[in-house]
C-alpha positions as CSV (number, residue, x, y, z in Angstrom):
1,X,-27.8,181.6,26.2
2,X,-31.5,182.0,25.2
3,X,-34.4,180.3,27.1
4,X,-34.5,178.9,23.5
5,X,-31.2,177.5,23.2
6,X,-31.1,175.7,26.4
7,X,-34.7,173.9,25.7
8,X,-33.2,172.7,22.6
9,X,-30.2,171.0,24.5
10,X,-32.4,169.8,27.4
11,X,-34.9,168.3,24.5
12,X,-32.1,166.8,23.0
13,X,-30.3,165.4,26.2
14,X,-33.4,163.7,27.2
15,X,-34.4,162.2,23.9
16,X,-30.7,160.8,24.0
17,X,-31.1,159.0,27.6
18,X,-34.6,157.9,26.5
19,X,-33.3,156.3,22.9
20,X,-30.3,155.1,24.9
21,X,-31.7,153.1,27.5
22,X,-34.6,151.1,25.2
23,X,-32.3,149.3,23.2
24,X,-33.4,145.8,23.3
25,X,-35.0,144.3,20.7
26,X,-39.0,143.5,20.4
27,X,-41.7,142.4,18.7
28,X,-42.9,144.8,15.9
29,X,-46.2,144.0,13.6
30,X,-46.1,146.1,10.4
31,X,-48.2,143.5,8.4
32,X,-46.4,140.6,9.6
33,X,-44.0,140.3,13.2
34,X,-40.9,141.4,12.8
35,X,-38.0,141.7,15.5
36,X,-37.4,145.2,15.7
37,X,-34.8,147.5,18.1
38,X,-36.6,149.9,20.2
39,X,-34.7,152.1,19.5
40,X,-35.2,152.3,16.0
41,X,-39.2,152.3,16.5
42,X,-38.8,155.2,19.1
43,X,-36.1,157.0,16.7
44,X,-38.3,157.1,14.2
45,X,-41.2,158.5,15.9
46,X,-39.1,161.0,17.1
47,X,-38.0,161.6,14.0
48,X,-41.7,161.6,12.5
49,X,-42.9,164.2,15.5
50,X,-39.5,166.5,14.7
51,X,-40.6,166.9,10.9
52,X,-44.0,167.8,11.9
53,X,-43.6,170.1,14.6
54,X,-41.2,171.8,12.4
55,X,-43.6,171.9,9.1
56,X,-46.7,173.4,11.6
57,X,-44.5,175.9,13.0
58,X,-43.3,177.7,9.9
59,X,-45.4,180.3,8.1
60,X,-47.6,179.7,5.9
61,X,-46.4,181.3,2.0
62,X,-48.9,184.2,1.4
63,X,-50.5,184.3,-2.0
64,X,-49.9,187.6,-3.9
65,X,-52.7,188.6,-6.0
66,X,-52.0,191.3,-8.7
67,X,-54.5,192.9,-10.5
68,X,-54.1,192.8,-14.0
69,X,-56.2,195.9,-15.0
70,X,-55.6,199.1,-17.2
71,X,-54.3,202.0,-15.3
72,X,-56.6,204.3,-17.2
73,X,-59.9,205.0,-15.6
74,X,-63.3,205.2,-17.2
75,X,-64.8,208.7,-17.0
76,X,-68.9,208.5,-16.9
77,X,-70.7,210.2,-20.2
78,X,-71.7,213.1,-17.5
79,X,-68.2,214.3,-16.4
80,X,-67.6,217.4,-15.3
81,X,-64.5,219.1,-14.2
82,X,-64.8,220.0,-10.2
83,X,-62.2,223.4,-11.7
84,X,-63.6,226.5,-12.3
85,X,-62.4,228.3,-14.8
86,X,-61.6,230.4,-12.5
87,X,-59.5,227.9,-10.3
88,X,-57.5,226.6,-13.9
89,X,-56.3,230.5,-14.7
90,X,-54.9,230.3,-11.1
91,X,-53.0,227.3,-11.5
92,X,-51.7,228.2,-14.9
């Protein structure tokens, strides 16, 4: 097992006991008191953290740009050859 693999189960045996152990119910105000289990608040903020942690660890997408331009280059008025005429007979 990976150092990985057994931080996950530790993680997840902990959350359990904590979730498992807080499940009276209380009072909640989300605009307005409402009896809520603790379980369900704690739950969902584990829930809320997960999802997070999960979306700020992943890679970001990389944007690809691709240049759209011809793949013939302009030559200046003043070109000239590096070649002598020498050098073309040679290669011919």
């Amino acid at each position: 097992m990976s150092g990985k693999t057994i931080f996950i189960i530790v993680a997840t045996v902990l959350v359990t006991i904590v979730l498992m152990n807080n499940t009276e119910e209380i009072d909640f105000w989300i605009f307005g008191i409402a009896k809520i289990p603790k379980l369900a608040i704690l739950g969902a903020m584990f829930a809320i953290g997960f999802v997070l942690g999960v979306m700020a660890a992943r890679p970001r997408k990389q944007k690809i740009i691709v240049n759209d331009h011809s793949s013939t280059t302009a030559e200046p008025d003043d070109y000239q050859p590096k070649l002598s005429d020498e050098d073309r007979d040679y290669i011919s």
